[in-house]
MARKOL-987705 format. One line per 5 residues: number of its first residue (from 0); their letters; for each residue x negated, y, z of N, C-alpha, C, O. Coordinates in steps of 0.02 Angstrom, whole numbers, plus 50000, padded with zeros to 5 digits. Each point is the difference from the previous one (the first is absolute). Example, Ala and Ser with C-alpha at 12.3 -4.5 7.8 and 13.67 -1.06 7.14 Angstrom:
// residues 2
0	AS	49340:49716:50390:50045:50059:50000:49955:50060:50000:49948:49999:50033 | 50070:50054:49931:49958:50059:50003:50039:50055:50037:49975:50055:50008
***
This chain:
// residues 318
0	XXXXX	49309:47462:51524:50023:50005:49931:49983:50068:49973:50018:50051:50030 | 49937:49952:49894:49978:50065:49984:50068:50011:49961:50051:49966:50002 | 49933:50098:49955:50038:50022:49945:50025:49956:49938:50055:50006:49973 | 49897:49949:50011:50010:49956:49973:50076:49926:50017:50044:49977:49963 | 49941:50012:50094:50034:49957:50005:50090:50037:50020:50056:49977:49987
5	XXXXX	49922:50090:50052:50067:50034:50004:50021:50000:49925:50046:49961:49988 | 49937:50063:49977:50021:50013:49909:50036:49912:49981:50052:49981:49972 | 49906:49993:50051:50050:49917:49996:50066:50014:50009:50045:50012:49960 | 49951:49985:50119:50061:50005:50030:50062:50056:49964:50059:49998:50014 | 49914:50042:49944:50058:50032:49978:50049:49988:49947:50058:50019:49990
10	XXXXX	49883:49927:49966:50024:49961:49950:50050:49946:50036:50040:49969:49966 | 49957:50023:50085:50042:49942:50028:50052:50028:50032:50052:49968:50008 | 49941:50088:50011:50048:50041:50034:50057:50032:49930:50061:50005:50008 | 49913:50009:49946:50036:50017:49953:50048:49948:49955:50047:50016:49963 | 49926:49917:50050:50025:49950:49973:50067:49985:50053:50059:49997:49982
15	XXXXX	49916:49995:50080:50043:49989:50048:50077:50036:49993:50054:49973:50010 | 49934:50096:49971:50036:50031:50007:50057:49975:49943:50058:49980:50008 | 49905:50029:49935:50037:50000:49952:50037:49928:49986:50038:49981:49955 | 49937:49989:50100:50023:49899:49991:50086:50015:50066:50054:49971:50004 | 49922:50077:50025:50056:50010:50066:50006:50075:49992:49963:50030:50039
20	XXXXX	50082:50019:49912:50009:50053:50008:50035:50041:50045:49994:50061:50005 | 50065:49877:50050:50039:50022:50051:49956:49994:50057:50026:50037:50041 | 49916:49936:49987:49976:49985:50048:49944:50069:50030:49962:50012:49954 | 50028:50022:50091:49941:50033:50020:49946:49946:49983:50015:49940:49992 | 49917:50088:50003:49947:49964:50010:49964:50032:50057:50004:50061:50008
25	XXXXX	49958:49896:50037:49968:50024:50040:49931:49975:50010:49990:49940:50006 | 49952:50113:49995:49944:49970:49982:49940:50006:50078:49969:50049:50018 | 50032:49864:50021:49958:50017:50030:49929:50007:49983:49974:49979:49948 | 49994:50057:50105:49920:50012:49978:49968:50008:50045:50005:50057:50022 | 49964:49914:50002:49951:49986:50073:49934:49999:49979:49978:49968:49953
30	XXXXX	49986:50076:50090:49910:49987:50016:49985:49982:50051:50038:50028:50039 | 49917:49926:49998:49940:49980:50044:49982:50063:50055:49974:50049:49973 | 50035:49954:50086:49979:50050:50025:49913:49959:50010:49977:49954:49965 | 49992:50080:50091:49929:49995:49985:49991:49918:50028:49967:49956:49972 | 50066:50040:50079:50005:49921:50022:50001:49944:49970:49978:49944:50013
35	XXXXX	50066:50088:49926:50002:49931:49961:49969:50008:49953:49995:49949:49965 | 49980:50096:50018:49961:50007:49955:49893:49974:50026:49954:49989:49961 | 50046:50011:50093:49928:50004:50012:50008:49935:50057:49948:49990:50031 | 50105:49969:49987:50020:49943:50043:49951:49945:49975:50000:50005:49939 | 49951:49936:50082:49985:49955:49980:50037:49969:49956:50058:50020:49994
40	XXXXX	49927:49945:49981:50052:49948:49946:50033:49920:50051:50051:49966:49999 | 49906:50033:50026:50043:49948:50056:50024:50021:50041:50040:49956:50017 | 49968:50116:50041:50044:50030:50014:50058:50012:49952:50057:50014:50020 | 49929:49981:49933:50081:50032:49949:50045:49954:49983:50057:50012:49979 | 49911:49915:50035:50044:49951:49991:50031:49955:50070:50018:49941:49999
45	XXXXX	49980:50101:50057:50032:49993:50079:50056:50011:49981:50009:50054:49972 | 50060:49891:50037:50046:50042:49998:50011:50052:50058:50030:50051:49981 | 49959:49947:50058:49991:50054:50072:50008:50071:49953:50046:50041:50004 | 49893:49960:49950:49970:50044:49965:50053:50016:49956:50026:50054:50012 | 49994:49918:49947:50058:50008:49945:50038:50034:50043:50011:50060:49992
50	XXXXX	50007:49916:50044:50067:50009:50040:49979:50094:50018:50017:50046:49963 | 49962:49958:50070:49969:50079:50025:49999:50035:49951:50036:50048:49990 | 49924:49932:49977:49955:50023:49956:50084:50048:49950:50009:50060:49989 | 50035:49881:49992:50073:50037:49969:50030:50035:50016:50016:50042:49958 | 50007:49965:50102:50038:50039:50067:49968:50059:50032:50030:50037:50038
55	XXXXX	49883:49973:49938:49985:50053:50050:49948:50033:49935:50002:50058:49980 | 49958:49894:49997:49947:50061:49953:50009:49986:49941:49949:49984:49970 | 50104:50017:49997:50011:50019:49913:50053:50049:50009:50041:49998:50047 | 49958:50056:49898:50011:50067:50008:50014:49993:49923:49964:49971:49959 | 50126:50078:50022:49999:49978:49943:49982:50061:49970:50007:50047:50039
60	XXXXX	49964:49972:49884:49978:50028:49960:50026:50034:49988:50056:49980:50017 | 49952:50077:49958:50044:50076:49981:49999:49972:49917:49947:49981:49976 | 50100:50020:49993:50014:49998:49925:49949:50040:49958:50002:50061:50007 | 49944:49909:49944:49924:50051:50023:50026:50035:49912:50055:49988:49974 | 49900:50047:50002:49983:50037:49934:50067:49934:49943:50055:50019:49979
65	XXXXX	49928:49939:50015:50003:49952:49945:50078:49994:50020:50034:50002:49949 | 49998:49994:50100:50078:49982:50004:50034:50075:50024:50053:49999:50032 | 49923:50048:49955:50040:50084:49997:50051:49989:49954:49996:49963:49951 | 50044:50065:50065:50069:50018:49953:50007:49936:49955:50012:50007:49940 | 49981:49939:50086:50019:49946:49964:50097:49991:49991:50023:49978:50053
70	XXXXX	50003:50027:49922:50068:49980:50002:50032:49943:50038:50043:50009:50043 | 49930:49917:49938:50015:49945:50022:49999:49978:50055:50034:49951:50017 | 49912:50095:50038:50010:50004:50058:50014:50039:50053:49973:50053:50016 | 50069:49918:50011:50036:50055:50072:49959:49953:50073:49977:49945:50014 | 50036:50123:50018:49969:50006:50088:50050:49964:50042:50060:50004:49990
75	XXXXX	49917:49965:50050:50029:49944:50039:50052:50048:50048:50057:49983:50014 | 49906:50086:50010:50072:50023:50020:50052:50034:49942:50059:50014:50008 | 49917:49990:49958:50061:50012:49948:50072:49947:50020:50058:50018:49989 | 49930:49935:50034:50055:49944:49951:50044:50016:50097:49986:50030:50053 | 50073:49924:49917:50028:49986:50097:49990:49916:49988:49965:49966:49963
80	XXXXX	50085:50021:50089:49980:49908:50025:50040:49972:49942:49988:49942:49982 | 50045:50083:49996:50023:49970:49941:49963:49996:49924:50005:49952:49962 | 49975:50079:50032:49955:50018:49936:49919:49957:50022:49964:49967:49963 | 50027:50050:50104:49930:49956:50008:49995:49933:49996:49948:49969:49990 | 50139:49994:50023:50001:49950:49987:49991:49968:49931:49977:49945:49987
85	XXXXX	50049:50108:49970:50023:49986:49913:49906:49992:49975:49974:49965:49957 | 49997:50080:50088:49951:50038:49965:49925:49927:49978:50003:49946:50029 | 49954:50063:49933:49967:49959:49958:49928:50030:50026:49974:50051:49979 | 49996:49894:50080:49952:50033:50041:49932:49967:49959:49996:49939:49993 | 49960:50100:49985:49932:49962:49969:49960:50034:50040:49996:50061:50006
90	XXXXX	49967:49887:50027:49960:50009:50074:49933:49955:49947:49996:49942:49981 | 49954:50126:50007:49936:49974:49947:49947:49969:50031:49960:49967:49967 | 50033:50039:50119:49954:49956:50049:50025:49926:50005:49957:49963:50023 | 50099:50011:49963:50021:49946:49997:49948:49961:49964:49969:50022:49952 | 50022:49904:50083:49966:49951:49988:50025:50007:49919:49972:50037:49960
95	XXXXX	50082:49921:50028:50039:49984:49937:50006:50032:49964:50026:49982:49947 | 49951:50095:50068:50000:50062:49962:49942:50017:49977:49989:50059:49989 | 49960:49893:49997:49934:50019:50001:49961:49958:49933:49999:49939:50006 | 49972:50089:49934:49987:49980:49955:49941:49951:50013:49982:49964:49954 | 49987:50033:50106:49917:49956:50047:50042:49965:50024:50051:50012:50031
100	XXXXX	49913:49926:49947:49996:49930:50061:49987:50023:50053:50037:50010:50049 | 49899:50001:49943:49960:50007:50078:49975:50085:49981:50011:50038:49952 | 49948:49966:50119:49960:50081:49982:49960:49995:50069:50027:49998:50055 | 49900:50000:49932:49945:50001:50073:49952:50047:49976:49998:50014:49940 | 49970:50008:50093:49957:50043:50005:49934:49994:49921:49973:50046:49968
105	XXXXX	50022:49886:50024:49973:49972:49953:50031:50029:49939:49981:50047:49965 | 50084:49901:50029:50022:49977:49925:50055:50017:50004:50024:50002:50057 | 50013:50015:49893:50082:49977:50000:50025:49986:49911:49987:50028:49947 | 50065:49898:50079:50017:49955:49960:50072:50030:49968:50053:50008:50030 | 49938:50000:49930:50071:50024:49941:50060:49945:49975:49998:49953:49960
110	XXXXX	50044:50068:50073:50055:49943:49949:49985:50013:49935:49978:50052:49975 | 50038:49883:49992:50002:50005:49929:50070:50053:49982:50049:50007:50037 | 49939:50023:49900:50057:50032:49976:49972:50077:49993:49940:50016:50004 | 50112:50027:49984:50006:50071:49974:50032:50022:50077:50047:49968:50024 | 49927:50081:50005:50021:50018:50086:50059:50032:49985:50036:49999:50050
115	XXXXX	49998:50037:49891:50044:50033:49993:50060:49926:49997:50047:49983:50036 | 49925:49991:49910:50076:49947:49977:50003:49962:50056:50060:49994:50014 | 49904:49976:50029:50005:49943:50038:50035:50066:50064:50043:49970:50032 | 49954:50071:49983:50015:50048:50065:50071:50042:49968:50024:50048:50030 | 50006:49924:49904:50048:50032:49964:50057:49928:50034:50054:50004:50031
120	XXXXX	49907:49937:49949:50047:49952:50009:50018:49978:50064:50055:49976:50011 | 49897:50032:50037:50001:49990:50063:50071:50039:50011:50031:49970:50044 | 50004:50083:49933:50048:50037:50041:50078:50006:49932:50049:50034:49988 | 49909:49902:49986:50079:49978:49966:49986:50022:49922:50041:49973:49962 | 49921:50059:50012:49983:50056:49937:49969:49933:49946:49944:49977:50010
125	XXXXX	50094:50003:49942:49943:49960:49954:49982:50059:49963:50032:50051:49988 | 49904:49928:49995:49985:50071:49928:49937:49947:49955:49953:49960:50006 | 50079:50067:49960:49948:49966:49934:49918:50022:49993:49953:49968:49976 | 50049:50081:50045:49929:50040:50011:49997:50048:50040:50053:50031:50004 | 49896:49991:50033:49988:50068:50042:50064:50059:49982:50008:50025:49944
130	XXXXX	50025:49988:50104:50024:50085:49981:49934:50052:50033:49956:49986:50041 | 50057:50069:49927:49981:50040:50012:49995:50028:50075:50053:49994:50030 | 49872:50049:50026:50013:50021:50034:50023:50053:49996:50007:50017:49942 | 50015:50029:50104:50036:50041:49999:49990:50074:50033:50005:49993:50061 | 49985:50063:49925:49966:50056:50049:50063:50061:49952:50013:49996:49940
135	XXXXX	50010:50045:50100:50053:50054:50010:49975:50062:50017:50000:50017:50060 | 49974:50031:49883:49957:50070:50002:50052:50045:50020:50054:49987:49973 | 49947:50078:50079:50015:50053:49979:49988:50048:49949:49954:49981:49964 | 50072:50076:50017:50003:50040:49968:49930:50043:50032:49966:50042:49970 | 50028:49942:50074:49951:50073:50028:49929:49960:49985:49950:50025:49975
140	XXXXX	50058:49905:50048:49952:49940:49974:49970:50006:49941:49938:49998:49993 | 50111:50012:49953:49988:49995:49909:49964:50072:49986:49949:50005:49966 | 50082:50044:50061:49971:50056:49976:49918:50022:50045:49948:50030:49986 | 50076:49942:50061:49910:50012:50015:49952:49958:49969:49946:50026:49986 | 50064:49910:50000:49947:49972:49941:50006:50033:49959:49946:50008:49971
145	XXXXX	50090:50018:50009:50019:50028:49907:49955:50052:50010:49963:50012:49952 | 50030:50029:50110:49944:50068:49993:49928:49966:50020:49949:50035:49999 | 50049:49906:50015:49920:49981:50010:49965:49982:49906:49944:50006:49974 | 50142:49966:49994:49964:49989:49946:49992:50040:49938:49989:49971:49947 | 50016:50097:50056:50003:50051:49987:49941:50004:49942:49946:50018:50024
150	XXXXX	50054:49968:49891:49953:49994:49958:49986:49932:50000:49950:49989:49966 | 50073:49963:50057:49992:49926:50009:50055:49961:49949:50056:49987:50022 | 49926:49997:49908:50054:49968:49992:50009:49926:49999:50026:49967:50046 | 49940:50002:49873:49979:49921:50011:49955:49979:50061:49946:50030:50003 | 50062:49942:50029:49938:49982:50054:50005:49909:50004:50051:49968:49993
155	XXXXX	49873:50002:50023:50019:49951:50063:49981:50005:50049:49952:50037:50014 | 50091:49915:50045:49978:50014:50072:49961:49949:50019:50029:49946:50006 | 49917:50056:50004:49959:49933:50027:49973:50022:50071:49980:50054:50023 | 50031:49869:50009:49971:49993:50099:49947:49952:49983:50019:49942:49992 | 49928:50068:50001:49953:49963:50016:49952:49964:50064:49944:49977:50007
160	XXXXX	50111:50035:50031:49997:49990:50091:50082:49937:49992:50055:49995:49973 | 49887:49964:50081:50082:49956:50026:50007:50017:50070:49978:50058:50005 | 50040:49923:50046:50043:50012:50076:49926:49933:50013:50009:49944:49976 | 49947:50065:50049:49937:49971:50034:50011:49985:50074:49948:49981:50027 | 50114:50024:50022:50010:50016:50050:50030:49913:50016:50004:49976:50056
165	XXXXX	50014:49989:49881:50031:49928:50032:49953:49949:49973:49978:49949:50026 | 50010:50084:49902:49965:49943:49970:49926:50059:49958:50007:50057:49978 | 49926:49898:50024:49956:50052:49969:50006:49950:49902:49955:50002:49959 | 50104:49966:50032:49975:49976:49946:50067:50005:49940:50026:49968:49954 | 49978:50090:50081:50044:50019:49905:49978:50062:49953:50022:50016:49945
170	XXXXX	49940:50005:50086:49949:50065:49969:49951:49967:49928:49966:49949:50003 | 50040:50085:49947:49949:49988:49958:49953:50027:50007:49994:50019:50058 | 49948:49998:49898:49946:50025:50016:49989:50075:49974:50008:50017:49942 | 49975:50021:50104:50013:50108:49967:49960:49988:49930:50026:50003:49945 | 49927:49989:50064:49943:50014:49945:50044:49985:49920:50006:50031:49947
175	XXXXX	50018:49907:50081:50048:49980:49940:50070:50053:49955:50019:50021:49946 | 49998:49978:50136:50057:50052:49976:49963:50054:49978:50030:50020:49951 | 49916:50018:50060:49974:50045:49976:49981:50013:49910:49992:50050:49967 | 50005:49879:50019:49976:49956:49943:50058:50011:49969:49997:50034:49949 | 50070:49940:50074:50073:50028:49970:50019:50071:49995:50045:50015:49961
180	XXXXX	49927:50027:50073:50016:50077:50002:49954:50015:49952:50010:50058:49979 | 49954:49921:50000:49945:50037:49967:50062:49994:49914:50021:50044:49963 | 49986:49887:50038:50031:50008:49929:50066:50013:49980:50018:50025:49946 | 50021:49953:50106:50065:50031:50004:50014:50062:49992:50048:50019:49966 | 49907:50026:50068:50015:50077:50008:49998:50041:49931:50012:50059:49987
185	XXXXX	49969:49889:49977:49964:50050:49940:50053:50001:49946:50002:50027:49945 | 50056:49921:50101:50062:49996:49960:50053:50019:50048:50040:49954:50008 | 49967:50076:50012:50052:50012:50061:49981:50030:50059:49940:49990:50010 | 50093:50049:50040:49964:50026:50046:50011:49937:50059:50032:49949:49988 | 49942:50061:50062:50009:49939:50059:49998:50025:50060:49943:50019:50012
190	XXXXX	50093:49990:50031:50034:50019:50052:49974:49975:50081:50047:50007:50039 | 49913:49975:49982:49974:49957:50049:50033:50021:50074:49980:50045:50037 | 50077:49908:49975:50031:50002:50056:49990:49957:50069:49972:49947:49983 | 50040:50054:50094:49991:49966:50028:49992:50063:50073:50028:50053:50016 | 49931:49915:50003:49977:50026:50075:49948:50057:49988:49980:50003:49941
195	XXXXX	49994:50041:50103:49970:50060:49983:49928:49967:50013:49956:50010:49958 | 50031:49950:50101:49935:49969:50008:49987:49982:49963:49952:50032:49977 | 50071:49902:49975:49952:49976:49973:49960:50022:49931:50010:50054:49973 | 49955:49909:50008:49953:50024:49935:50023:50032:49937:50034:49957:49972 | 49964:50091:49995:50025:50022:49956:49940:49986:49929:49938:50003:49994
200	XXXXX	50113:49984:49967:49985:50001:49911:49977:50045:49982:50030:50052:50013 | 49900:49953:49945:50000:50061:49961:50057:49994:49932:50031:49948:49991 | 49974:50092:49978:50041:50027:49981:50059:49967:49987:50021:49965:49954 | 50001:50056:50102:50084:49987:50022:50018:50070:50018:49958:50045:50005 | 50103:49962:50003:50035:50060:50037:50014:49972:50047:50022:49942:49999
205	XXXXX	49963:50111:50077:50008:49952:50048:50053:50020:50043:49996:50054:50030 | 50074:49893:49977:50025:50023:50029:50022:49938:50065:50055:49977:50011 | 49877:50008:50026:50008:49961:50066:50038:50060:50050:49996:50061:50004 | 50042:49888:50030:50005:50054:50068:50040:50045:49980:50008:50038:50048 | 50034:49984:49894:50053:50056:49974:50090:49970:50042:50051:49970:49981
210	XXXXX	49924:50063:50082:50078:49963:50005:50007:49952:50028:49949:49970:50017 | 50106:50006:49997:50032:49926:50038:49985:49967:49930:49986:50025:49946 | 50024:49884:50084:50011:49958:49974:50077:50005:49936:50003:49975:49943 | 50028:50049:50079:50057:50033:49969:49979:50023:49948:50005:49975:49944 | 49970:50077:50073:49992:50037:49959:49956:49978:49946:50017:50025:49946
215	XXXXX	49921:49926:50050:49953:49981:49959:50055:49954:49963:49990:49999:49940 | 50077:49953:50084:50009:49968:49968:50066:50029:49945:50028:49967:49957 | 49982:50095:50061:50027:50051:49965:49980:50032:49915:50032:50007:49948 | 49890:50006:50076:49957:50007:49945:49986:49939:49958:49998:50003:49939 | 49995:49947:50094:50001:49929:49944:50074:49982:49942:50008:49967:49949
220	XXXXX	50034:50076:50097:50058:50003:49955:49998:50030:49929:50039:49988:49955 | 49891:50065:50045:50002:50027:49951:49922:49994:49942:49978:50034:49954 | 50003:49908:50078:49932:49969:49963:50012:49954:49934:50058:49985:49985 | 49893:49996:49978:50036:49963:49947:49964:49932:50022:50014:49954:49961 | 49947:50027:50089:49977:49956:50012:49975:49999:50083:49962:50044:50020
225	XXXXX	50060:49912:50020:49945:49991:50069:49956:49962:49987:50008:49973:49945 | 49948:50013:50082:49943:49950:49997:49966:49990:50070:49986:50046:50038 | 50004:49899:49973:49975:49992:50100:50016:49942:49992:50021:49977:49947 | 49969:49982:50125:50004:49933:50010:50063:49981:50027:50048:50034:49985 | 49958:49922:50049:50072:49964:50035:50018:50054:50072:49955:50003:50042
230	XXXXX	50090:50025:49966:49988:50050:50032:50086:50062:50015:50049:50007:49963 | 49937:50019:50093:50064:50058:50001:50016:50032:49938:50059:49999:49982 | 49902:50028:49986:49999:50033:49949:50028:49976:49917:50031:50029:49956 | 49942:49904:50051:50036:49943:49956:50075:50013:49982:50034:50010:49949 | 49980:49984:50156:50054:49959:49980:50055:50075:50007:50061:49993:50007
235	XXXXX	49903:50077:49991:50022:50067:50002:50023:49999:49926:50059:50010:49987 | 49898:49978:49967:49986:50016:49921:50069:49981:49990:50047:50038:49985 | 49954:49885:50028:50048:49970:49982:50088:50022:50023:50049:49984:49967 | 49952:50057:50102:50027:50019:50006:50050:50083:49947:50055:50023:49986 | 49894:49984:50008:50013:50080:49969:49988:49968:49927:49987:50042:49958
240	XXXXX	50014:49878:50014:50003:50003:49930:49932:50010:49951:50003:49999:49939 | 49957:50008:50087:49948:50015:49975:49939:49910:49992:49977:49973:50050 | 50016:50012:49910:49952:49947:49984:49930:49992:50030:49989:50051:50033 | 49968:49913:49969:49942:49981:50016:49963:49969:49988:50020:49946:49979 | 49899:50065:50026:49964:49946:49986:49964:49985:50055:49952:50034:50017
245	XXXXX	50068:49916:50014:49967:49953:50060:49961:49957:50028:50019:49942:50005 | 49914:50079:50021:49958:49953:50001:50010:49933:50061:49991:50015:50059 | 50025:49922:49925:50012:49966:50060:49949:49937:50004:49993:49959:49954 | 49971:50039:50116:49948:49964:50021:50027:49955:50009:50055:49993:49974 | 49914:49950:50074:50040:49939:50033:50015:49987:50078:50004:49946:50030
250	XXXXX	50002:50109:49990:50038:50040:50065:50072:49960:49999:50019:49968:50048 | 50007:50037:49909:50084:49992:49985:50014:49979:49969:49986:50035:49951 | 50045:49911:50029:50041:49964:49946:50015:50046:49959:50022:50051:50027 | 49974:49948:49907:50016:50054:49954:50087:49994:50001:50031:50054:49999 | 49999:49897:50003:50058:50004:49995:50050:50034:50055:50059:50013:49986
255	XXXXX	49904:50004:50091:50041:50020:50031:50012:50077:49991:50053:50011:50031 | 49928:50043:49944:50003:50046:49995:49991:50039:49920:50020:50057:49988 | 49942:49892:49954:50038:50046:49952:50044:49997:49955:50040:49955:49987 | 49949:50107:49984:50055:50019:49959:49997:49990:49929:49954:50025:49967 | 50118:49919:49994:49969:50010:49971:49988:50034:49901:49978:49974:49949
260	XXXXX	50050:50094:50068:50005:50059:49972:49923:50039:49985:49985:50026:49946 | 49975:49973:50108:49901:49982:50016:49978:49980:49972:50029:49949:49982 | 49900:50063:49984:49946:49961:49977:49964:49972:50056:49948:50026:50021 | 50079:49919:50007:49956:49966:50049:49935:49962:50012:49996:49939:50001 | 49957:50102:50007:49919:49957:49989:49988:49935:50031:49995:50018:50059
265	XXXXX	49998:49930:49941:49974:49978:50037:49979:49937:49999:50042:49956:49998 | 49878:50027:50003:49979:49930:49998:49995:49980:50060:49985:50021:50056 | 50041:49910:49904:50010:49937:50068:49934:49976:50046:49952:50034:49982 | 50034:49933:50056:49946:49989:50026:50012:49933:50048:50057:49994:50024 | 49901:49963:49989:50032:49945:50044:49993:50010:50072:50006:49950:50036
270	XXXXX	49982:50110:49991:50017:50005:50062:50043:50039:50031:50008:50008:50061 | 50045:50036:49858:50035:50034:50016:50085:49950:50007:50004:49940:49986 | 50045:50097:50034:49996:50052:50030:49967:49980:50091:50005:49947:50032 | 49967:50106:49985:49959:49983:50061:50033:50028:50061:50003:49967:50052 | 50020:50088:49943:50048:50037:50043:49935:50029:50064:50024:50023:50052
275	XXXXX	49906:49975:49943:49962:50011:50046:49996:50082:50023:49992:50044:49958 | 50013:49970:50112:50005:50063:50014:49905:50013:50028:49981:50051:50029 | 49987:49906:49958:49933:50029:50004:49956:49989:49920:50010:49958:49956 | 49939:50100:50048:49951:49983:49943:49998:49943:49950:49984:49944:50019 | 50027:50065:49936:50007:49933:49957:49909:49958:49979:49952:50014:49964
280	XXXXX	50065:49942:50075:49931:49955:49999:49968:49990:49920:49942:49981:49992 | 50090:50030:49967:49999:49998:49942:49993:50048:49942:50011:49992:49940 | 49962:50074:50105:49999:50044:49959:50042:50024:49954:49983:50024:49946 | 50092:49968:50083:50046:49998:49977:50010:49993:49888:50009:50037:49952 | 49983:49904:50060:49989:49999:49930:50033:49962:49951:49980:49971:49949
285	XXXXX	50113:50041:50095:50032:50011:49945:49990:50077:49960:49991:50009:49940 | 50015:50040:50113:50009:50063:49961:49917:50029:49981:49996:50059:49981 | 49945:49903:50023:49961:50009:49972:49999:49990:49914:49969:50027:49955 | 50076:49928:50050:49990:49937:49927:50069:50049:49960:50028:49972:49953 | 49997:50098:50067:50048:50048:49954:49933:50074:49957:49971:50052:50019
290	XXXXX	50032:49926:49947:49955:50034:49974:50010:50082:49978:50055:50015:50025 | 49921:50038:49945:50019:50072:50015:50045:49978:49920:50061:50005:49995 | 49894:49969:49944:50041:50009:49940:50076:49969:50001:50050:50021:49970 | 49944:49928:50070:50082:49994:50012:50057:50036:50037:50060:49993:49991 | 49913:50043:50048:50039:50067:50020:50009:50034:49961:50059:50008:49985
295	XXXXX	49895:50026:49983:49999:50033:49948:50056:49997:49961:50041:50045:50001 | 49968:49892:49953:50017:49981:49960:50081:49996:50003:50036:50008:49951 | 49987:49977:50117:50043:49972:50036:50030:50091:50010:50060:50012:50002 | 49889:50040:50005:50046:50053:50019:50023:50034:49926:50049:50035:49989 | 49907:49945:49971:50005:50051:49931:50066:49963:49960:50043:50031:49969
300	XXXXX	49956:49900:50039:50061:49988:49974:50081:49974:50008:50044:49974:49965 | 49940:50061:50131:50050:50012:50026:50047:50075:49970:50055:50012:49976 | 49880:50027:50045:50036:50072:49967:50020:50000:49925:50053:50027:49982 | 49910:49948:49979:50056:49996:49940:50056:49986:49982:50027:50016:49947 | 49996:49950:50098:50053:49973:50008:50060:50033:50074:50049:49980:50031
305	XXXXX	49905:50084:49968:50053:50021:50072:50005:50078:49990:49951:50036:50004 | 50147:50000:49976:50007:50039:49995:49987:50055:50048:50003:49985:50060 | 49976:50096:49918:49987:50029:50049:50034:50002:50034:50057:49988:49981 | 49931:50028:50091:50031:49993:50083:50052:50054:49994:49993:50026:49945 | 50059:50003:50090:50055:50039:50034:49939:50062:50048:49945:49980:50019
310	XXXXX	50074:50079:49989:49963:50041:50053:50060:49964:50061:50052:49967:49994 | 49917:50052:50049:50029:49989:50082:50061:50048:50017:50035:49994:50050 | 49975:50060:49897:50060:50043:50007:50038:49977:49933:50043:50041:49982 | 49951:49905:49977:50062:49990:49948:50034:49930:50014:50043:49966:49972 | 49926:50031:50072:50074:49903:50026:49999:50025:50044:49962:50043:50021
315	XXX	50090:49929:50004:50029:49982:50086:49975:49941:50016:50014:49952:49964 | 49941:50038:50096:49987:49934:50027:50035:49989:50040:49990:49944:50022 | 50062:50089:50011:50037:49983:50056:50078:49954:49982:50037:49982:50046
***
């Protein structure tokens, strides 16, 4: 589970809370040690294998960047036997806890629905629409963005990189985005965030690689617009309040993840959604068939409509 899907979980964790305000919440979070991660696929379905595999090589996760100083959740030794009993355990490796049917090396199949509302109701929460995820800045947090953005006022933040590491088919095409920087900029400055490797925009300000994940989603707090695809960062924006314009392929049901506060792009295609974690045989062409003037168009008259941002030292995000 990247950043992205943790940022889920907080929206559900925050709902939880507020549906059971007397209860601890307790949030399991498990990774794959290398065994199960690199195990044949018919080895993984031995129960022999299950069985071991629970008891000796899963190792649970340290509470990473995205659930710091969260309120809603307390540490399992925090509580005694009494309180652990009361306590409201959301264990996110759970089968039933899982927004995929299935998930193989290939493909993976999406329940129908919004991953927030359907993983809201699963634990008792009706909600009419997505709540909000949720991320909890320090003070020392706010003011160190505040000195990166130092002469920075209106900005947008655009990732023109998706997470290529599960699936190669939610990325649009650079040249394009380049095509959007070219005319955007000439109205706004544009901020190009993400990882330090990958490709950078000409004229963007570049601030890949400034910092934790935290911290970038700190600075979006104070953008008047994100722009990027389906993604951590998305669902960061949305966290810290900040709007977006989103390009979405046919990787994903559009409905399971957005928002919808977003200008959400996206043409349909009849082989979407595909959920394929290799090369799209197809030249991926839903998000071929999103053209640059509709970005465009889609960002210029978002911002008219979106008051300037807060600096990172005049709210409290916590």
């Amino acid at each position: 589970m990247g950043y992205g899907g943790s940022l889920i979980w907080t929206a559900v964790i925050g709902e939880v809370k507020r549906r059971y305000p007397d209860r601890p919440v307790l949030f399991k979070h498990m990774i794959p040690t290398p065994l199960e991660r690199y195990a044949p696929e018919g080895l993984k379905q031995s129960p022999v294998f299950r069985k071991v595999n629970k008891r000796l090589f899963w190792e649970t996760k340290p509470l990473d960047d995205i659930f710091r100083n969260n309120p809603h959740l307390v540490p399992a030794d925090a509580l005694d036997r009494r309180q652990r009993k009361k306590a409201i355990i959301i264990d996110c490796n759970a089968n039933e806890n899982s927004y995929a049917v299935s998930c193989t090396p290939e493909k993976i199949v999406f329940k129908p629905g919004n991953a927030i509302t359907m993983l809201c109701r699963r634990f008792g929460c009706q909600v009419a629409s997505p709540p909000r995820p949720e991320l909890f800045f320090t003070e020392e947090e706010r003011r160190r963005v505040s000195r990166w953005m130092e002469g920075l006022d209106d900005f947008i933040a655009l990732e023109p990189h998706a997470k290529d590491d599960y699936t190669p088919n939610k990325s649009w095409f650079f040249e394009r985005w380049q095509a959007v920087v070219d005319r955007v900029s000439q109205l706004i400055p544009v901020v190009q965030v993400g990882l330090p490797e990958k490709a950078l925009l000409k004229r963007v300000k570049d601030f890949r690689g400034l910092g934790s994940f935290r911290d970038t989603a700190c600075l979006l707090g104070s953008a008047k617009l994100f722009v990027g695809t389906d993604g951590g960062l998305m669902h960061a924006a949305q966290a810290v309040g900040t709007d977006s314009v989103i390009l979405y392929g046919g990787y994903t049901p559009i409905e399971l993840t957005a928002y919808g506060n977003n200008v959400n792009i996206y043409h349909h295609v009849d082989c979407a959604p595909c959920g394929l974690r290799f090369e799209c045989p197809f030249q991926k062409k839903c998000l071929a068939s999103i053209q640059v003037e509709e970005v465009v168009a889609a960002i210029t008259g978002k911002l008219k409509n979106t008051a300037p941002r807060p600096h990172p030292e005049a709210v409290s995000l916590a």
